[in-house]
C-alpha positions as CSV (number, residue, x, y, z in Angstrom):
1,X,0.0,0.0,0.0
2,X,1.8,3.8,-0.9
3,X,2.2,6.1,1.9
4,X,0.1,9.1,2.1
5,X,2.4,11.7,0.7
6,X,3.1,9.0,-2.2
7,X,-0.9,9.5,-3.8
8,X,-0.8,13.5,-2.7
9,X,1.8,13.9,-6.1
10,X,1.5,16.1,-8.7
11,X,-1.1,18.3,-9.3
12,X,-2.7,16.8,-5.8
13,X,0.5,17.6,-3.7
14,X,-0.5,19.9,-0.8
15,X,2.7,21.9,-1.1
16,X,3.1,22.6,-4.7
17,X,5.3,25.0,-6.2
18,X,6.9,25.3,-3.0
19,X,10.9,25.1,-2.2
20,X,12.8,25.5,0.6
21,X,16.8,26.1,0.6
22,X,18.4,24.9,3.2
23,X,21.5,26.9,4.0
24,X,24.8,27.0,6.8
25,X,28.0,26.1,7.3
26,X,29.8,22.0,8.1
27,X,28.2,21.1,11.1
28,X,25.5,23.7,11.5
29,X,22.6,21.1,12.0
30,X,21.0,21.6,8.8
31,X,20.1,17.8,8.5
32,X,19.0,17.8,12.0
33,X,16.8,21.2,11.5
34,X,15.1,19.0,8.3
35,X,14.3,16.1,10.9
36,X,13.1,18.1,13.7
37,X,11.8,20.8,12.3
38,X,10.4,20.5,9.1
39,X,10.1,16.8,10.2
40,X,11.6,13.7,8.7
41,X,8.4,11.8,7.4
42,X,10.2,8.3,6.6
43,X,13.7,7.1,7.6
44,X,14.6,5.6,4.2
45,X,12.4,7.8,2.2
46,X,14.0,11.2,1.8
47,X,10.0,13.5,2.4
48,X,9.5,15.6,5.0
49,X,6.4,15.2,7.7
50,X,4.9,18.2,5.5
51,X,5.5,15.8,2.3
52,X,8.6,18.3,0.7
53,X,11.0,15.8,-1.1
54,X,14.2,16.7,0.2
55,X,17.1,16.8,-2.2
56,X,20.6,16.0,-0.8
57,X,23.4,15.0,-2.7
58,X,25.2,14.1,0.5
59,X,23.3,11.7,1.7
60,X,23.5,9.9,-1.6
61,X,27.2,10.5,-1.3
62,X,27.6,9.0,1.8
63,X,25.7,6.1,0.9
64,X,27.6,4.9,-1.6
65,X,30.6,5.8,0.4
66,X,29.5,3.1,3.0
67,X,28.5,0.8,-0.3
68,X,32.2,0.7,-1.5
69,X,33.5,0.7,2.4
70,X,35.7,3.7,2.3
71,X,36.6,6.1,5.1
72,X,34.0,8.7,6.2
73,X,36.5,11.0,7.6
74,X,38.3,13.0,4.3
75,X,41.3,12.9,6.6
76,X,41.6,9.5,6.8
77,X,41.3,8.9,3.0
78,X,44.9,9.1,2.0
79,X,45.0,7.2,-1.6
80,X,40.7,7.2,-2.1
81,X,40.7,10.2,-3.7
82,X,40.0,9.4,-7.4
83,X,37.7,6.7,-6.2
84,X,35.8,9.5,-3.8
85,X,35.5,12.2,-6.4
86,X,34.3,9.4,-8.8
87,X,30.9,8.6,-5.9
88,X,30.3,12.3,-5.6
89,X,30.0,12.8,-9.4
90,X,27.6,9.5,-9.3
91,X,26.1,11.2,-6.2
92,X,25.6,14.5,-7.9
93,X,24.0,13.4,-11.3
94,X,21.8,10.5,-9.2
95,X,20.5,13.9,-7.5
96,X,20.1,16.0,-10.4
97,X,17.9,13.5,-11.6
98,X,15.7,13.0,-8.6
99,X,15.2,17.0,-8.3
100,X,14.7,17.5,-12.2
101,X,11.6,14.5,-11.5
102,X,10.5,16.6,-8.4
103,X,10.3,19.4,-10.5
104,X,8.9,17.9,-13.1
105,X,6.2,17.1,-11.4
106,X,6.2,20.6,-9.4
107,X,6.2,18.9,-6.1
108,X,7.7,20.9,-3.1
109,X,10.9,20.3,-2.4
110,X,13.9,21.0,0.5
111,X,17.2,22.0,-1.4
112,X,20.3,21.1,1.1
113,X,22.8,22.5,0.6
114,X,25.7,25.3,2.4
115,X,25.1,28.2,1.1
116,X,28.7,29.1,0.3
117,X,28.0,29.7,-3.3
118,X,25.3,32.5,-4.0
119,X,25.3,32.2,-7.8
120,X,24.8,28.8,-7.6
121,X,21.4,29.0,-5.4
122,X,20.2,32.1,-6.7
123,X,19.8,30.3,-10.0
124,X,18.0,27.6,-9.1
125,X,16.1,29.5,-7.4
126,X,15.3,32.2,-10.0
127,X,15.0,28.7,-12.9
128,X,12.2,27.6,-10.0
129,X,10.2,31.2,-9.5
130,X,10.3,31.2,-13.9
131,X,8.8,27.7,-13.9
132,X,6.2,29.4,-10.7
133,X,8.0,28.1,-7.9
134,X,7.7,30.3,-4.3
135,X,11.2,30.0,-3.1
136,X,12.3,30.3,0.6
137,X,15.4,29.9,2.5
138,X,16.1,28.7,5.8
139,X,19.2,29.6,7.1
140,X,20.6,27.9,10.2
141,X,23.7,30.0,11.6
142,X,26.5,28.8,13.9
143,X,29.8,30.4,15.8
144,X,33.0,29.0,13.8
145,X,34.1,27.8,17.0
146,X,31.1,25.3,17.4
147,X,31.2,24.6,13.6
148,X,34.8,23.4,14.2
149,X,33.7,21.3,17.5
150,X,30.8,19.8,15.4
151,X,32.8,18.7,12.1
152,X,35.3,16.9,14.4
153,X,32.4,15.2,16.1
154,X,30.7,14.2,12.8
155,X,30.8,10.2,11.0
156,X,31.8,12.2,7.9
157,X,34.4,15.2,8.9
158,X,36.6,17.3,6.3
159,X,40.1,19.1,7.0
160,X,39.5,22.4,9.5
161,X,40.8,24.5,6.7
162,X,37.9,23.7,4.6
163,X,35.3,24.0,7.6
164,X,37.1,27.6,8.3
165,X,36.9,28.7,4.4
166,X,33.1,27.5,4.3
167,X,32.0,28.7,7.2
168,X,33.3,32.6,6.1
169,X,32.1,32.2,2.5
170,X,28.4,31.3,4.0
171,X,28.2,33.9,6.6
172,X,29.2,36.7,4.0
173,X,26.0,35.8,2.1
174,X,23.6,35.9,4.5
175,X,22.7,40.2,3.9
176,X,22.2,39.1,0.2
177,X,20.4,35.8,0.6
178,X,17.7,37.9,2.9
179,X,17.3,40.7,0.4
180,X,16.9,38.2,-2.4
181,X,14.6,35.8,-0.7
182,X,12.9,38.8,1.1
183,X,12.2,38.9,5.2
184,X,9.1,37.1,4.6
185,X,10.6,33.9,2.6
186,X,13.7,34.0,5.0
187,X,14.2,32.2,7.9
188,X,17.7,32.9,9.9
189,X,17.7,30.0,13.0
190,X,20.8,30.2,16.0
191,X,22.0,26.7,16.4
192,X,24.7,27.1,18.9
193,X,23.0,25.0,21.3
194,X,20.7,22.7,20.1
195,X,17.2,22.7,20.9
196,X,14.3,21.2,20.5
197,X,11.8,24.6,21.2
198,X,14.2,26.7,18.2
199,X,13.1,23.9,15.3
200,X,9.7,24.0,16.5
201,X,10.2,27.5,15.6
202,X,11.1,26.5,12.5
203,X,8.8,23.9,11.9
204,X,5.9,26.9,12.5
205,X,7.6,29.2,10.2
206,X,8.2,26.8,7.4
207,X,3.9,25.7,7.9
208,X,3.3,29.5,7.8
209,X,4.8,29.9,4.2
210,X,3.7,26.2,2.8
211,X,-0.3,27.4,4.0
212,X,0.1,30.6,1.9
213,X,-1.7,29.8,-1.6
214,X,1.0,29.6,-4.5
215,X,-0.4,33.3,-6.3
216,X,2.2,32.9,-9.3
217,X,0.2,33.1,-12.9
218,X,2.8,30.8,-14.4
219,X,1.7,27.9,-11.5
220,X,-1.7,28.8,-11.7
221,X,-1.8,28.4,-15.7
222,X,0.3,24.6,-14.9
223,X,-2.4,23.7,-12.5
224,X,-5.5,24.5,-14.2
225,X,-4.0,22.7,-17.5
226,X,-3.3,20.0,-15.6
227,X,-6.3,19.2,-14.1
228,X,-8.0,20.2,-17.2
229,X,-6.6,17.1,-18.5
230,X,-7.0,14.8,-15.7
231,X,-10.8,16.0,-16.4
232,X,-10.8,14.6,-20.1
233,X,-9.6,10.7,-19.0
């Protein structure tokens, strides 16, 4: 028998033309802000409580990381590296091709990702507002200092250098990311210390947006045509 969220696709899915960016620096807690406060719906079905897909290349990545039994810890992976960058290619197309079906299908979606590269988002996000897309962005913020303490505590860690160089390239784009999303599609969460009460912050804010009827003619035009032909079989 499907889940719930697996007949609700389409043209039926509650949250429609939504997206959500998810955006921080290594070891903010974005994956944990996704579980707790948007809501993890299915362990080994990547959709949210609220039925967003969620699209995450790293979790692919990691996946087949554990597949071919190689280190977690980019430290430890003296010698892997051809071998690595080859899974995160494979990783990277397999999630291309799960977001361009998403899309396809105008489903709402949560885009992980860091945040460190502004060109990069801001044109998927301005390729999903042409296609009628409302676009949002939650940002969940950290100290470098705990950033640092929570890449060394994670199953998949990378070199302090590269934690320090990410962590400055996302927090001089958070001004731009709120003037392009605007204050009321923006969502800036302190993580420093973890807790339950600040995702169910989130969780409210991100129900707030996903209950505001899509109002984008492009979206409206998609729906009505496709019902319009659900109609005619």
């Amino acid at each position: 028998m499907k889940a719930f969220y697996q007949l609700l696709e389409g043209v039926y899915d509650p949250n429609i033309f939504k997206a959500f960016f998810m955006a921080g620096g290594p070891g903010s807690g974005k994956s944990y802000a996704v579980q707790l406060g948007i809501g993890q719906a299915q362990k080994d079905v990547k959709v949210t409580a609220q039925g967003l897909r969620v699209v995450n290349s790293d979790d692919v990545f990691e996946k087949y990381l554990k597949d071919a039994k190689l280190d977690f810890k980019m430290q430890a992976a003296m010698g892997q590296g051809k071998e690595r960058d080859a899974l995160r290619d494979k990783a990277k197309a397999v999630t291309k091709k799960m977001r361009d079906n998403y899309v396809e299908g105008r489903l709402g979606l949560v885009i992980d990702g860091t945040g460190k590269d502004y060109s990069k988002i801001t044109s998927q996000a301005n390729q999903l507002k042409q296609i009628g897309y409302d676009v949002h962005m939650v940002f969940i913020n950290t100290s470098l200092d705990v950033a640092l303490e929570r890449n060394r505590k994670r199953a998949r860690t990378v070199p302090e250098k590269i934690t320090i160089d990410s962590w400055n390239k996302v927090q001089k784009n958070i001004g731009a990311f709120q003037r392009f999303f605007g204050n009321k599609n923006f969502v800036i969460v302190d993580n420093n210390e973890i807790s339950d009460n600040v995702f169910d912050m989130v969780g409210k804010q991100v129900r707030r947006m996903l209950s505001k009827k899509v109002d984008n003619p492009t979206a409206n035009a998609w729906i009505e045509n496709e019902l319009r032909k659900k109609r005619r079989t």
